[in-house]
C-alpha positions as CSV (number, residue, x, y, z in Angstrom):
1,X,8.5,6.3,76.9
2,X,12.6,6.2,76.9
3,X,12.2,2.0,76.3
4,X,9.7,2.9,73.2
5,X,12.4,5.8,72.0
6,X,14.9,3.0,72.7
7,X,13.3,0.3,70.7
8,X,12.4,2.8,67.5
9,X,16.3,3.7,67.3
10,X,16.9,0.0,67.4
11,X,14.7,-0.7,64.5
12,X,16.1,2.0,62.8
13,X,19.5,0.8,63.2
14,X,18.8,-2.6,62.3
15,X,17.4,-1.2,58.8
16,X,20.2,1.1,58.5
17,X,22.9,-1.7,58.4
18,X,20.2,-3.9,56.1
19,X,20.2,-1.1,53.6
20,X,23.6,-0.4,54.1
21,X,24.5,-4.5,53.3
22,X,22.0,-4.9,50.5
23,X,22.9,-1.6,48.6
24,X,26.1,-3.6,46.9
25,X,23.9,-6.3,45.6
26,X,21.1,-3.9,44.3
27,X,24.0,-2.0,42.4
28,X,24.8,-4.9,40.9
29,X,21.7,-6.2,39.9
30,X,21.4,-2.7,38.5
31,X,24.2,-2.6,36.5
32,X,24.0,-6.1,34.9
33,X,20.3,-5.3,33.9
34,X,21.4,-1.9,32.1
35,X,24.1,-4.4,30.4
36,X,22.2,-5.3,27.5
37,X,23.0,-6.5,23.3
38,X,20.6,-5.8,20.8
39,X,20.6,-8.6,17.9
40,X,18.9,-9.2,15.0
41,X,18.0,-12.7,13.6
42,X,17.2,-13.1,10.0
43,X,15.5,-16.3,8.2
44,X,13.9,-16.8,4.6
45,X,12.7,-19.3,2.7
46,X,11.5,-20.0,-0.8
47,X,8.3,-21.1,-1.2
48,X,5.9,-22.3,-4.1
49,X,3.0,-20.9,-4.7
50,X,-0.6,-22.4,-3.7
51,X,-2.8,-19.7,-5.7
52,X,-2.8,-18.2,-9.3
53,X,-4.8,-15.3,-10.4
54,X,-5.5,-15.5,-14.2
55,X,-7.4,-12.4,-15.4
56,X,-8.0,-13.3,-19.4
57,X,-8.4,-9.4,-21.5
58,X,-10.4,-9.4,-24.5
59,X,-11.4,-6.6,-26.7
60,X,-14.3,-6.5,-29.6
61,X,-15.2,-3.5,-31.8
62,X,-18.1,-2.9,-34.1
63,X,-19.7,0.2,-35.3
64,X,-23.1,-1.7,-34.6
65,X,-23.9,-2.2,-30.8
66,X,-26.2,-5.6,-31.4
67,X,-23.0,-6.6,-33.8
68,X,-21.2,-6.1,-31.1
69,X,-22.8,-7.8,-28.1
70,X,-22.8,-10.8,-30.5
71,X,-19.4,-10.7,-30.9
72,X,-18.4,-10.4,-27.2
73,X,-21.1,-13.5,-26.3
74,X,-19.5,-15.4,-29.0
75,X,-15.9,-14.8,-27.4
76,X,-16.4,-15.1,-24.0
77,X,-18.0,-19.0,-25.3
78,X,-14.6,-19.6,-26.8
79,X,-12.8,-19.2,-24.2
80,X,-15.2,-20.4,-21.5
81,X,-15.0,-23.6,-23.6
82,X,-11.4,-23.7,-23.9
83,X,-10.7,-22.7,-20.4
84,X,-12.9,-26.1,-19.3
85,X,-11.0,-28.3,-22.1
86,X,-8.2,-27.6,-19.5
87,X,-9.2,-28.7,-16.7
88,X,-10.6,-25.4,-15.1
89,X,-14.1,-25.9,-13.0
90,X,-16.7,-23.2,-13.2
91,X,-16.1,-22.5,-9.2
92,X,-12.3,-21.3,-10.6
93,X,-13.8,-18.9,-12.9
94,X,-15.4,-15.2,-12.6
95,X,-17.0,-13.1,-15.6
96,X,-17.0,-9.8,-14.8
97,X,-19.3,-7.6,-16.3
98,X,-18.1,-6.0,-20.1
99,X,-16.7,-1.9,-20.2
100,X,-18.4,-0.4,-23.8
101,X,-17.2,2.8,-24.7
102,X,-18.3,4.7,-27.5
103,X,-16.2,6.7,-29.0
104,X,-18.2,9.2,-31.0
105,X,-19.5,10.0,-27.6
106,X,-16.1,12.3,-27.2
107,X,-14.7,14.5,-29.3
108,X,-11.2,12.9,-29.3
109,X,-12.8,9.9,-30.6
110,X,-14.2,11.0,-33.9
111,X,-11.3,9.9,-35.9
112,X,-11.8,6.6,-34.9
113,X,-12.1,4.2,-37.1
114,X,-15.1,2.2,-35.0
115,X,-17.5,3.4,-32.7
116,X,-18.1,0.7,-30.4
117,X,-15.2,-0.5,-27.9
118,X,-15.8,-3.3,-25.7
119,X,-13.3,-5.0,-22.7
120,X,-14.4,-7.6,-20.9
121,X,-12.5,-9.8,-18.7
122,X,-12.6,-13.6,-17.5
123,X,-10.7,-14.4,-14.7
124,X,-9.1,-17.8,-13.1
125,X,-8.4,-17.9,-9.9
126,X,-7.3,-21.4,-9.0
127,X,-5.1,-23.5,-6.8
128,X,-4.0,-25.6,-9.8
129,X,-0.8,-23.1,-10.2
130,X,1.2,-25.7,-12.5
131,X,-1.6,-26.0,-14.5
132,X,-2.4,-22.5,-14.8
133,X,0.8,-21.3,-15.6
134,X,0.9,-23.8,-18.5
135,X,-2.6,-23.1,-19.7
136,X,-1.6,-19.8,-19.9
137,X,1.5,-20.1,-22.3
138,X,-1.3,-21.3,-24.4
139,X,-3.0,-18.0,-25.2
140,X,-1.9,-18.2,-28.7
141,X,-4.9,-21.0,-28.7
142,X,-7.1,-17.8,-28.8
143,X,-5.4,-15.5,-31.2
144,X,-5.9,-18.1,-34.1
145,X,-9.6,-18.4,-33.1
146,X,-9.5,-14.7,-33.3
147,X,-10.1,-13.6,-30.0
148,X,-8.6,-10.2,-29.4
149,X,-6.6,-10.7,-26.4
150,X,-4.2,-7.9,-24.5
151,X,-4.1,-4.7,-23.1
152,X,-3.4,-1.3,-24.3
153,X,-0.1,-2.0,-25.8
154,X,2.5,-4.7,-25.7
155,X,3.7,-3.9,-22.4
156,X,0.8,-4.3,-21.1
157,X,0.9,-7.1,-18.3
158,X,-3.0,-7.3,-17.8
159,X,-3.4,-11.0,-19.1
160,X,-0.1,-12.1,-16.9
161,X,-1.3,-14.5,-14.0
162,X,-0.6,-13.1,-10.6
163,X,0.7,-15.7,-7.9
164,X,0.3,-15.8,-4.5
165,X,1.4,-17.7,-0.7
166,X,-1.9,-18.3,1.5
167,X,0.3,-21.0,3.5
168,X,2.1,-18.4,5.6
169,X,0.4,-19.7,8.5
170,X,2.1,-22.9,8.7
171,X,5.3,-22.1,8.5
172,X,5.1,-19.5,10.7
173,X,6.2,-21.1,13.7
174,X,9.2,-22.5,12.4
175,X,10.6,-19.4,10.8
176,X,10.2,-17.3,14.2
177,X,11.9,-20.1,15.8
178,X,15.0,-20.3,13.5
179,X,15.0,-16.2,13.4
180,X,15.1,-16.3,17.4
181,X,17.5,-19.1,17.2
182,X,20.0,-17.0,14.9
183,X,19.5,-14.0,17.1
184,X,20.9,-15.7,19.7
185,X,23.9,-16.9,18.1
186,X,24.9,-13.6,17.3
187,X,24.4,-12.2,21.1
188,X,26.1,-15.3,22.5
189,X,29.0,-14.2,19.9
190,X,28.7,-10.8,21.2
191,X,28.9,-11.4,24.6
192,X,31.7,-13.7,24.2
193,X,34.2,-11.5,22.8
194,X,33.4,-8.8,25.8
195,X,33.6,-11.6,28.1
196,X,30.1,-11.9,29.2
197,X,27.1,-13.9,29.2
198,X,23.5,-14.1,27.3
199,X,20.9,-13.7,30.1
200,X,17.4,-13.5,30.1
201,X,15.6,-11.2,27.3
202,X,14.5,-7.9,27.6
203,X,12.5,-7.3,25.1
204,X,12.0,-8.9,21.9
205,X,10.0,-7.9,18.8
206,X,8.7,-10.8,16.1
207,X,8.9,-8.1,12.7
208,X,6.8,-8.3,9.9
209,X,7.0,-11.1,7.6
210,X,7.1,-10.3,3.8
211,X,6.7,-12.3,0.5
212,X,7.9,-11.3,-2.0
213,X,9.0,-12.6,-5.9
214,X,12.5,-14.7,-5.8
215,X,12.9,-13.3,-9.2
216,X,11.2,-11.6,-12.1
217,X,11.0,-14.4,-14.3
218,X,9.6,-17.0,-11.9
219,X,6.7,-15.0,-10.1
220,X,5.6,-18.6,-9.1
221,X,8.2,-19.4,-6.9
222,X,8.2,-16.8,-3.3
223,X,10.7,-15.6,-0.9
224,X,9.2,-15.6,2.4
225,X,11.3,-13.2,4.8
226,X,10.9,-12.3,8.9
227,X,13.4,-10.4,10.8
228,X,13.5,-11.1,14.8
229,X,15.0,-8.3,16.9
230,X,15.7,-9.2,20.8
231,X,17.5,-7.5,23.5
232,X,19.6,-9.6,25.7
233,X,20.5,-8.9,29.5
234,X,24.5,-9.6,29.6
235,X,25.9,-11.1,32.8
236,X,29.2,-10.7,33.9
């Protein structure tokens, strides 16, 4: 019984003196784990865009309904046939179904000085974005056939194609890459003037990418943006 006694205090001696010898290290460890830079690395790009939306507004008014379904048949021919003059295949265009309104139907509306309003819109939605964005300077082609084209009022930006990035899975990759790669350069510029090192990562987030116009006047061309953030473990 007194060897057993004798062999347990041994053990626990032994472990004692373990502990005691390994405690320095662990503290160590400990303190250049909670040692830590958070960076950010930005990249961006500008990118063309590989799809245009076209919607194409027109308006017809007539105080005779059958008048004015004529008239809308007849426009939506014009610019059917001038749209495919151009270049644009029927899979790139949508007719969406005609809003009527008749106005003697409200009260507001009895001054009025036709009964019938009709919008109907013809949309393109292509990858031929040069060509779009050229066909569309060209709406002045319908005006002198005597298509009523445009919104409400002159500010009215319903007829302005709308351009978009689908292609923001292939350059992905690349971007993350050169995002990380910046975020390091400002943690290894961090850690240098405090006189330590970049270790491994803690933690690291990707951010959301966003596109975005470069400018006003060139909705065509896109700023693609992503933001990295990482946390670096500093050694000393």
């Amino acid at each position: 019984m007194e060897k057993k006694n004798l062999l347990a205090a041994l053990a626990l001696s032994v472990a004692i003196i373990f502990c005691g010898a390994m405690l320095p290290l662990a503290v160590k460890s400990f303190r250049s784990f909670d040692r830590t830079v958070s960076v950010k690395g930005l990249c961006e790009r500008e990118v063309a865009a590989d799809k245009v939306i076209w919607p194409i507004c027109f308006k017809n008014v007539n105080d005779d309904l059958g008048q004015l379904t004529a008239q809308m048949d007849k426009d939506k021919k014009i610019i059917l046939d001038f749209l495919k003059k151009e270049g644009i295949g029927e899979g790139e265009i949508t007719v969406n179904a005609p809003f009527i309104s008749d106005k003697f139907a409200s009260t507001y509306g009895m001054d009025r000085k036709y009964r019938y309003i009709s919008k109907s819109v013809i949309t393109v939605c292509s990858q031929q974005v040069d060509k779009v964005t050229e066909l569309s300077s060209k709406i002045s082609e319908l005006l002198k056939m005597g298509i009523l084209i445009g919104g409400e009022n002159e500010w009215d930006t319903a007829n302005q194609p709308r351009y978009e990035f689908e292609g923001l899975n292939d350059i992905k990759p690349e971007m993350i890459q050169q995002a990380t790669a910046n975020a390091r350069v400002a943690a290894e510029q961090f850690a240098q003037d405090s006189g330590s090192k970049i270790g491994k990562i803690k933690s690291a987030s990707q951010g959301t990418f966003s596109i975005s116009d470069r400018d006003s006047n060139t909705p065509q061309i896109k700023k693609v943006r992503v933001v990295s953030s990482i946390t670096y473990c500093l050694d000393e």
